[in-house]
N, C-alpha and C positions, 0 to 999 in steps of 0.2 A: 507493327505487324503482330498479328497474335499467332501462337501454335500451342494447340489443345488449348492448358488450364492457362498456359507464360506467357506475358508479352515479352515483343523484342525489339530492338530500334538497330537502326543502319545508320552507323557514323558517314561521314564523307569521304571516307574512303573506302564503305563498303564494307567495313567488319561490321557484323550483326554480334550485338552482346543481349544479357538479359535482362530486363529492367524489373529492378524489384522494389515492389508497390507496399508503403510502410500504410498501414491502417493509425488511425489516431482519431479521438474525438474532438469538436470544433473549436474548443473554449482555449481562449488566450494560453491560458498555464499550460493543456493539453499538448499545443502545437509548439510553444517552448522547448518543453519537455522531448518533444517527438525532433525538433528541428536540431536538440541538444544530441541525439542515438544516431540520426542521421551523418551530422557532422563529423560524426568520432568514426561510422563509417564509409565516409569519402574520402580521410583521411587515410586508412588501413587498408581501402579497397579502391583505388582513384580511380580505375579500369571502370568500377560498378556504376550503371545509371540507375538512379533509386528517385522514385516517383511517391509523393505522399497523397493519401488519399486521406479525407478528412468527415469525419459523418458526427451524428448527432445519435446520443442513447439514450434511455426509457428516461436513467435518472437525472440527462442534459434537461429532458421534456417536461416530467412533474414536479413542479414546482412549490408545488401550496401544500404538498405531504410530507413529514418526516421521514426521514428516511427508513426507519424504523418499523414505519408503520404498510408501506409497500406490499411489502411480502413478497421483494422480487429478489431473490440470491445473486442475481447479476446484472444490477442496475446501470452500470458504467460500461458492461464489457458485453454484452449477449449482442448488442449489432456487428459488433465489430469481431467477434469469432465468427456471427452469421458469414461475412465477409470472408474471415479466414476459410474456413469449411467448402464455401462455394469458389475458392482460389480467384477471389476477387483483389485482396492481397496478401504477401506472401510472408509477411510480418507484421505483428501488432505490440505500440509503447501504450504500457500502461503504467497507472501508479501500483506500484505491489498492491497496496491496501486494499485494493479496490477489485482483485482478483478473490475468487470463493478458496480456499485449500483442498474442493477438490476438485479438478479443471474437466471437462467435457472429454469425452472418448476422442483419442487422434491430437488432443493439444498439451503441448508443454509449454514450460517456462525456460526459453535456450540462455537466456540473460538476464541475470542481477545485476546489475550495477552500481558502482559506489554509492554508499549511503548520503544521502544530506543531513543536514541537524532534524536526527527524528523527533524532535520534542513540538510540545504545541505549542505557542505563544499568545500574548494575551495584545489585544488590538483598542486603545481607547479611542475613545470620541473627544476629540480634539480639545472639547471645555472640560478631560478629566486631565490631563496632559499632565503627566511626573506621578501619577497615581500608581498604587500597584492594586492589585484582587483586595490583598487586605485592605489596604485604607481608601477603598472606597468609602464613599456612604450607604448606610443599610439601607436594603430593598434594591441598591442598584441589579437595574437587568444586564445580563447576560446573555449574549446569543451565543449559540452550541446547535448543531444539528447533531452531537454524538452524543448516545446514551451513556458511552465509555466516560467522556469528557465531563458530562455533567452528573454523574452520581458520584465520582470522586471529588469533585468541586464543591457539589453541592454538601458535603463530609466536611471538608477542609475550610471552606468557604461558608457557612453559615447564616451569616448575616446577608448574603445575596440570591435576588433571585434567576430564576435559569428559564431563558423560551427559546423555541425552535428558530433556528432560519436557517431559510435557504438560497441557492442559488451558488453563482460560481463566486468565486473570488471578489471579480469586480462588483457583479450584484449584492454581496454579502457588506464588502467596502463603502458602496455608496447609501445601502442601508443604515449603515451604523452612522455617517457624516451630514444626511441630510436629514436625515430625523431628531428627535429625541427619544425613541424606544428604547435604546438599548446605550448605558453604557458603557460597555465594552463586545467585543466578539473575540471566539477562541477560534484558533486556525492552527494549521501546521505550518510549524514553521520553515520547512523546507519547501513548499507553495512560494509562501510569502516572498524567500529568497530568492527564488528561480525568476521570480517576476521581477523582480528589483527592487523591492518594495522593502527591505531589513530597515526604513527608517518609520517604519510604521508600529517595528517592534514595540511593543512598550514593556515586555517583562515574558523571558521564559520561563516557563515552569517545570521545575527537575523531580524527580521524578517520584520526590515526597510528597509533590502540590497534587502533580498528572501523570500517572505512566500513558506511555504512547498505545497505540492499535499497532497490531502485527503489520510486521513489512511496510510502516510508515518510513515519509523520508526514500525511500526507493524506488528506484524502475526496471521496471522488467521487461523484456521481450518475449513476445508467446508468439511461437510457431506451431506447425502441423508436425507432431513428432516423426512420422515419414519422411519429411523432409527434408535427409540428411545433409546436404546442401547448403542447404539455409542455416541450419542448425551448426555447423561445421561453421559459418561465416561468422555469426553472430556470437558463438564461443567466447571469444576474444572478449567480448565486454566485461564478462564475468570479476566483479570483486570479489577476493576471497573471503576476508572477514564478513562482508556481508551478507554472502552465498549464506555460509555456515550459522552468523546469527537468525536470517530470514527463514533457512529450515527448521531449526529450532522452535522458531516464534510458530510458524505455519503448521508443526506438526504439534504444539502444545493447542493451538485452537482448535485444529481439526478433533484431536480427542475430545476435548470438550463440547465439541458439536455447536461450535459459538457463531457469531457470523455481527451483522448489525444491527440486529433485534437485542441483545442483549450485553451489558457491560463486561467486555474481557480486556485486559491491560498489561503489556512488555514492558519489559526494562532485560538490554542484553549487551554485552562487552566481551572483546576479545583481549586475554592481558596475559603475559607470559604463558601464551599460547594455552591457555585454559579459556572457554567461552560459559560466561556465567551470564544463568536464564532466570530472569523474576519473572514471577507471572501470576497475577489476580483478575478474580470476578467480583462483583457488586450486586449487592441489588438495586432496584431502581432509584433510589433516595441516599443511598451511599452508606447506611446504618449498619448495615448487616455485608460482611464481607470477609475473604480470603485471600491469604500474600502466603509466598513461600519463593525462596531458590535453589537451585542445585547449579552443580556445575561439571563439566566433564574437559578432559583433557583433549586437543585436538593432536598433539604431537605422536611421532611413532609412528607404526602401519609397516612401512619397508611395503609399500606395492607399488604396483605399474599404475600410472594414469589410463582411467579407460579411455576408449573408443570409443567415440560421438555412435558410430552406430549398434555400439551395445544398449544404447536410450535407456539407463537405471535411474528412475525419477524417484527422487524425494522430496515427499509433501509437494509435488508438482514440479519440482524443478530441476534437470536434467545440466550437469553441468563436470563436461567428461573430462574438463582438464586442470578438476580440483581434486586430489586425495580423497577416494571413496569411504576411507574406514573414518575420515572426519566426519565425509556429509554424514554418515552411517553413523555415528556417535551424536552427532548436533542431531539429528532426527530422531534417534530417540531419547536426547535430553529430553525436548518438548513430549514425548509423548512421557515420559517418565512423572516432570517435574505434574503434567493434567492429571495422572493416576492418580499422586498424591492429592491434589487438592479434592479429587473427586471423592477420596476416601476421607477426606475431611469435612464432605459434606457440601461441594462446588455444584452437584448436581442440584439440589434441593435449590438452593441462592436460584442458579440460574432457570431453572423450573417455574419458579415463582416470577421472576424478571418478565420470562416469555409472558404468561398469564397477564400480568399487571400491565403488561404494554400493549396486549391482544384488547386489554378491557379497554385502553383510554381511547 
C-alpha cells in the first residue's frame, strides 16, 4: 500500500510497518555490495521490511568513453539520487569513490562503513602468471580506466604501456582472459574481494607503486537529509576510523576541485589516535607531480555526541554519533593538507591535467 512519498505492507496479522526501498545500481559488485548494507540491517532492524530497487547509470550505459573524458560529475549516482529526490527510494549504497564531495541540495552521506583493502591490485592474464608490474616484459599493456592509476604507473612503471578499459568488473575480466590486449588490468582491490575473486590477485600495490582515490574501498549510504528517520536508522553502520579518514580524503579533494578528469591520490591511517593524510596530484604522464602529509590528533574534545537532527555535514557526510571536534579536525586536515600543495603549485599540475585531457 502506498501513503504519500512511503510504501507500507500488512503482515498477517495486520500490523502495517514501512517498507524501505534500498536504491542500488544493477552490476554484480553493486548488488553485492547493497545485499551486504541490507544484511547488516535485518540484522539490527528484523521488524524492518527493506525492498531493493535496482537501476542502471549514465556510466553502467557508456561504455566506449573514458571516463575522464564524459564530462559527467555523477556518472554512477545521478539516477539513483533521481530516485532518492522523487522518494522512489528511501536510501542509496554506493561505492564512496563514486560519490562528487559535493552532494546535491537535500542529500547526505548517513553511512560510512568499514573500510575494505583500499589499495588497487594488479590482475594478470593468465600466460603472465607469477609476474609482477615490474618484470613484465616491455611494451606490456595495461588496462586502467583511472587517470589517477595510470599517471602514477606510468612514473613508476616505465617500461609499460597504459590504455583505457571499460566496463564492470566481469566485462573488464573477460577482456583481459579472452584476448591478448592487455596484459594485465588494474582494479580495486576491495571490488575484487567483495566478489570473491582475491585469487585473481596477482600483486598489490602500496602505496609507493599507487596511492588509492578518495573514499576507495568504502560504502556509503546517501539519504534525504530530511529524513531524520532514516538517517537515525542507518547511523549505526557508521565506522569510525573510516568516517574520519574518508572526511579527510573528501575534504582534501574538494579543495583541490579534483574529481575524475584529473589525477588526485590518498594514502590515510588512523594510529594512536592520530589520523595521518598523504595526498598527491599528477600530471597526466606522471613527470611532473606533488606528495605531502600532515597529520592531526583525533583524541580529546570532552563533548556530547550530536543529535542526528542537528544534520552538521562534513565534506558531505553527516554522522551524529562520532565526536564532532574529530570529524571537525579530519576535515580540515584535508582541507589544510590541499592549501599546502596548492601553494606549492598543485593548481598549475592539475590546470594543465584538465587541458591535456579536454585536448585527447
Amino acid at each position: 500500500m502506498e501513503e504519500g512519498p512511503y510504501k507500507y505492507i500488512r503482515d498477517g496479522d495486520g500490523k502495517v510497518s514501512r517498507v524501505i526501498r534500498i536504491g542500488t545500481r544493477k552490476s554484480q559488485l553493486a548488488r553485492i555490495q547493497t545485499d551486504s548494507v541490507a544484511e547488516q540491517l535485518k540484522q539490527l532492524y528484523p521488524d524492518v521490511h527493506l525492498e531493493i530497487v535496482a537501476m542502471s547509470t549514465t556510466g553502467d550505459k557508456i561504455l566506449d568513453t573514458a571516463l575522464s573524458k564524459i564530462g559527467e560529475k555523477s556518472l554512477f549516482t545521478k539516477e539513483l539520487e533521481n530516485a532518492l529526490e522523487n522518494n522512489e527510494v528511501d536510501l542509496v549504497v554506493h561505492s564512496l569513490k563514486d560519490l562528487p564531495t559535493t552532494l546535491p541540495p537535500g542529500f547526505t552521506i548517513g553511512a560510512v562503513l568499514k573500510r575494505e583493502n583500499p589499495h588497487d591490485a594488479v590482475v594478470l592474464h593468465p600466460k603472465h602468471a607469477g609476474k609482477t608490474l615490474d618484470t613484465l616484459p616491455k611494451n606490456s599493456v595495461i588496462g586502467t580506466s583511472s587517470l589517477r592509476r595510470a599517471a602514477q604507473l606510468k612514473k613508476r612503471f616505465p617500461h609499460l604501456d597504459f590504455k583505457d578499459i571499460r566496463g564492470n568488473l566481469n566485462t573488464r575480466l573477460k577482456k583481459l582472459d579472452d584476448k591478448d590486449d592487455f596484459s594485465a588490468i588494474v582494479l580495486a582491490a576491495a571490488g575484487l574481494r567483495r566478489m570473491g575473486w582475491d585469487s585473481r590477485i596477482s600483486q598489490i600495490l602500496e602505496p609507493e607503486d599507487c596511492m588509492y582515490a578518495v573514499g576507495q574501498g568504502a560504502l556509503a549510504v546517501e539519504v534525504r537529509a530530511a529524513d531524520a528517520d532514516i538517517l537515525e536508522m542507518v547511523s549505526v553502520l557508521h565506522h569510525e576510523d573510516t568516517v574520519l579518514r574518508c572526511i579527510a580524503e573528501r575534504a582534501f579533494l574538494r579543495r583541490l576541485e579534483g574529481g575524475c578528469s584529473v589525477p588526485v591520490a590518498v594514502h590515510t591511517q588512523v594510529k594512536d589516535c592520530q589520523l595521518y593524510l598523504t595526498g598527491a596530484v599528477f600530471s597526466l604522464d606522471g613527470s611532473d607531480s606533488l606528495k605531502d602529509t600532515m597529520q592531526a590528533s583525533m583524541a580529546g574534545g570532552g563533548e556530547t555526541l550530536q543529535k542526528v537532527d542537528e544534520l552538521v555535514q562534513r565534506a558531505g557526510v553527516t554522522a551524529a554519533k562520532i565526536p564532532g571536534h574529530a570529524q571537525d579536525r579530519a576535515e580540515r586536515l584535508g582541507g589544510d593538507l590541499a592549501d599546502l600543495l596548492l601553494s606549492k603549485g598543485a593548481k598549475d599540475i592539475l590546470t594543465v591535467a584538465r587541458q591535456h585531457n579536454d585536448a585527447r
